[in-house]
C-alpha positions as CSV (number, residue, x, y, z in Angstrom):
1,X,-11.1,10.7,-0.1
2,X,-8.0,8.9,0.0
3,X,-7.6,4.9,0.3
4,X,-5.4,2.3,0.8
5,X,-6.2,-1.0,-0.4
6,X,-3.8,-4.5,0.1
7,X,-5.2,-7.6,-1.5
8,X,-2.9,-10.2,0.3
9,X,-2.6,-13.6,-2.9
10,X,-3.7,-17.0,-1.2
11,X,-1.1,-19.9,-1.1
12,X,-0.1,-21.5,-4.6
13,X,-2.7,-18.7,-6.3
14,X,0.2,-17.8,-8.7
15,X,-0.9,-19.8,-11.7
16,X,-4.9,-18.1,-11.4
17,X,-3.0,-14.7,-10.5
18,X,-0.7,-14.5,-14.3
19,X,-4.0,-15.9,-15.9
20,X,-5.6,-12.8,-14.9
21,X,-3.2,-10.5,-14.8
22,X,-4.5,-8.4,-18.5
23,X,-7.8,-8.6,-16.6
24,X,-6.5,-6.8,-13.5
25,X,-4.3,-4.4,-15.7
26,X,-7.5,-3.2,-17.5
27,X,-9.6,-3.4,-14.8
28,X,-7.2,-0.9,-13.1
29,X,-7.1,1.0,-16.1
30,X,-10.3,2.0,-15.3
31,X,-9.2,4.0,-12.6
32,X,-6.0,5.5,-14.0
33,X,-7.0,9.5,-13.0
34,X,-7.7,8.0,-9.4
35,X,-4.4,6.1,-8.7
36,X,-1.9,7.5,-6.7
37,X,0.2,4.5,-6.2
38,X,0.0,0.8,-7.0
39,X,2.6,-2.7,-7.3
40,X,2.8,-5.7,-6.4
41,X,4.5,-6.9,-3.2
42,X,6.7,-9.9,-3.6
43,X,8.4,-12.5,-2.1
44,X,12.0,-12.4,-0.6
45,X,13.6,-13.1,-3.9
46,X,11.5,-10.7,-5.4
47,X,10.7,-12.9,-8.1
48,X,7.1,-13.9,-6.9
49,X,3.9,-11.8,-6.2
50,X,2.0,-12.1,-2.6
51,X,-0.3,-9.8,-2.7
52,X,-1.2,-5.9,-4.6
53,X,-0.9,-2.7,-3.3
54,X,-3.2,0.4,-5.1
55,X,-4.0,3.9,-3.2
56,X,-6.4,5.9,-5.2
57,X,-8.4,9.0,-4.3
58,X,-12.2,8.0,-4.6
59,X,-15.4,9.7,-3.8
60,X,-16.2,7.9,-1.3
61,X,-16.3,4.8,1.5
62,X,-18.7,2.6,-1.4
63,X,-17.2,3.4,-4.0
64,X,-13.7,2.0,-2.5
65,X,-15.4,-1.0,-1.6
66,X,-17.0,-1.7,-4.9
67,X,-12.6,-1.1,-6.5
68,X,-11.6,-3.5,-3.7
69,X,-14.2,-6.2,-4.3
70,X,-15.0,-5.8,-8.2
71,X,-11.4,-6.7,-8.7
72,X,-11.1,-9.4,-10.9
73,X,-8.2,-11.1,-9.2
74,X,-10.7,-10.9,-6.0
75,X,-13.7,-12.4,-7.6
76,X,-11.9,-15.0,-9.2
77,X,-10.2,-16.3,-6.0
78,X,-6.6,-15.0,-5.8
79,X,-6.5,-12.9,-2.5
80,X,-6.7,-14.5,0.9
81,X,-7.8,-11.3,2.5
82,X,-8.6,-7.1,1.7
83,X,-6.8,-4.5,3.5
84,X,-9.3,-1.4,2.8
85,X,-9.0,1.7,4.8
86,X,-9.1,5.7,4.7
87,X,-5.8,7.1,3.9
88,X,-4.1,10.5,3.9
89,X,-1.6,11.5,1.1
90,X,1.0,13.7,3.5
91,X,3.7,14.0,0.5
92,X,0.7,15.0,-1.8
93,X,1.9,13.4,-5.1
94,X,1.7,10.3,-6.9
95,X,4.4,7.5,-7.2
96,X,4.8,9.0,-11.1
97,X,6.5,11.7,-9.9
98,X,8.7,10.4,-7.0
99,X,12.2,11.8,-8.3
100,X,13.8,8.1,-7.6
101,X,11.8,6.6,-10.7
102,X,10.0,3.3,-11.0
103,X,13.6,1.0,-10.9
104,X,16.3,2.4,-9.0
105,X,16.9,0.9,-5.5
106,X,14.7,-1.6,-3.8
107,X,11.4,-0.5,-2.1
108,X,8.9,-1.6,0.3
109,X,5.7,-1.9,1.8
110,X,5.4,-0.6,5.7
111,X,2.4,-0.9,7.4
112,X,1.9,-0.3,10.8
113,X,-1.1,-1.5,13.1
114,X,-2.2,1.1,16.0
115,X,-2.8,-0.7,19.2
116,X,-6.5,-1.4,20.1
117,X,-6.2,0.3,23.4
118,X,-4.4,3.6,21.1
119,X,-6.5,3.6,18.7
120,X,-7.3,6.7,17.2
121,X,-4.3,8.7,19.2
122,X,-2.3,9.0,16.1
123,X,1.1,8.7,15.8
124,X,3.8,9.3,13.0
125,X,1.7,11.9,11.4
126,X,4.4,14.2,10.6
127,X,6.9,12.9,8.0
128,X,10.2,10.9,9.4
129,X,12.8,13.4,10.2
130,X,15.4,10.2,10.2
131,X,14.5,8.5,6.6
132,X,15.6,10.8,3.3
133,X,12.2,12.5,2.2
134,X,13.4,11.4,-1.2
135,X,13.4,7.6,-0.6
136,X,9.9,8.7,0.3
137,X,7.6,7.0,-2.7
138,X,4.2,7.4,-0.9
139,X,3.1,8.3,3.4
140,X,0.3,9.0,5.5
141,X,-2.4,7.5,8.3
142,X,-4.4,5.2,8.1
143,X,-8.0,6.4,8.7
144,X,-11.0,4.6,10.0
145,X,-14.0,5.4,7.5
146,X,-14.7,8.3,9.6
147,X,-11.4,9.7,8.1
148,X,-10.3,10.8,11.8
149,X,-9.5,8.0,14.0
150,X,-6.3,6.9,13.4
151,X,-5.5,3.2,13.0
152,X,-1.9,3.1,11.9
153,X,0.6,4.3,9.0
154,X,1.4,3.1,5.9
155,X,4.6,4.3,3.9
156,X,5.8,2.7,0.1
157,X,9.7,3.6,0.2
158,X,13.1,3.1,-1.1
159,X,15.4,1.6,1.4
160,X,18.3,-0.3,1.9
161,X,17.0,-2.9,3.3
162,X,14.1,-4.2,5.7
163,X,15.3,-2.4,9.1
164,X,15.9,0.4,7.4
165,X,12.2,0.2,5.7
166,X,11.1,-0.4,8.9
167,X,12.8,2.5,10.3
168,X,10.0,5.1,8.8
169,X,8.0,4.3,11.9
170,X,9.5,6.5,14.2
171,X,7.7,5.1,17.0
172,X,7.5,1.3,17.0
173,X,6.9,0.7,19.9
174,X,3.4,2.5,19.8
175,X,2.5,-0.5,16.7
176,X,0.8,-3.8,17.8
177,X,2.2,-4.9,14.4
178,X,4.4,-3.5,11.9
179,X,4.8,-5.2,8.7
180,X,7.3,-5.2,5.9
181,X,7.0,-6.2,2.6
182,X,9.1,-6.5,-0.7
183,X,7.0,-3.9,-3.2
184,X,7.8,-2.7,-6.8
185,X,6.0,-0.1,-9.1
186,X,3.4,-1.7,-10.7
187,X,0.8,-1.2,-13.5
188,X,1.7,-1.7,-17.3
189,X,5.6,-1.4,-18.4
């Protein structure tokens, strides 16, 4: 089972953040065979971290739970809040072998909330006919626990620039929310 999980960094929790960061690192170590994509994203400037992005295939609804919670950075205070939910890997790779490589080109985080009164008709299952399948870094649904009814998309890509990130949700106006954020490949250099 695939998940999807966005620890969003509280205000000013920079400092506590780089104090953990070998703690993190390791703690994600942990889970190296299991991680099909992870980074930061970042502020406008790209300088600064707001929050961390990790997909990783795990046995099971608990056992994602425990990796989202258990996180250092989590139990020490940094995140404001935990994005955790059932995701589908439609390219079927990991972000090691996306043919753009870890540097070239900025890249973002797109997530896109289903409506309440849509939820679970899905939407933007198929992969974008108008975005280059090889700016594609990582796509697929976001799944209640279930793993059926759909609650949005997510999508880590290389893009120009935000519209054009935002522009792998071919149908936006279906979204009650679509987000955009600065990411970069993460884990250790």
């Amino acid at each position: 089972m695939e998940f999807l999980c966005y620890h969003r960094d509280r205000p000013d929790s920079g400092a506590l953040r780089d104090e953990l960061l070998e703690d993190h690192w390791s703690y994600m170590d942990g889970y190296a065979k299991e991680m099909i994509a992870r980074g930061p994203t970042l502020t406008d400037d790209r300088e600064t971290a707001t929050g961390s992005v990790h997909i990783l295939d795990l046995p099971d609804p608990a056992t994602a739970r425990a990796f989202a919670f258990d996180e250092p950075g989590y139990q020490a205070g940094v995140y404001r809040d935990v994005m955790l939910r059932r995701w589908r890997n439609t390219l079927g790779r990991t972000m090691w072998e996306f043919p753009g490589g870890p540097t070239e080109g900025d890249r973002y985080l797109v997530i896109g909330l289903g409506h309440r009164v849509d939820a679970g008709e899905a939407i933007d299952l198929a992969l974008p006919a108008r975005v280059d399948l090889g700016d594609l870094i990582a796509y697929g649904p976001l799944l209640a626990d279930d793993g059926d009814t759909w609650l949005g998309t997510a999508a880590l890509l290389r893009a120009a620039d935000r519209d054009a990130a935002r522009a792998v949700l071919t149908t936006p106006e279906r979204y009650a929310d679509i987000e955009v954020h600065n990411w970069q490949f993460g884990g250790r250099s």
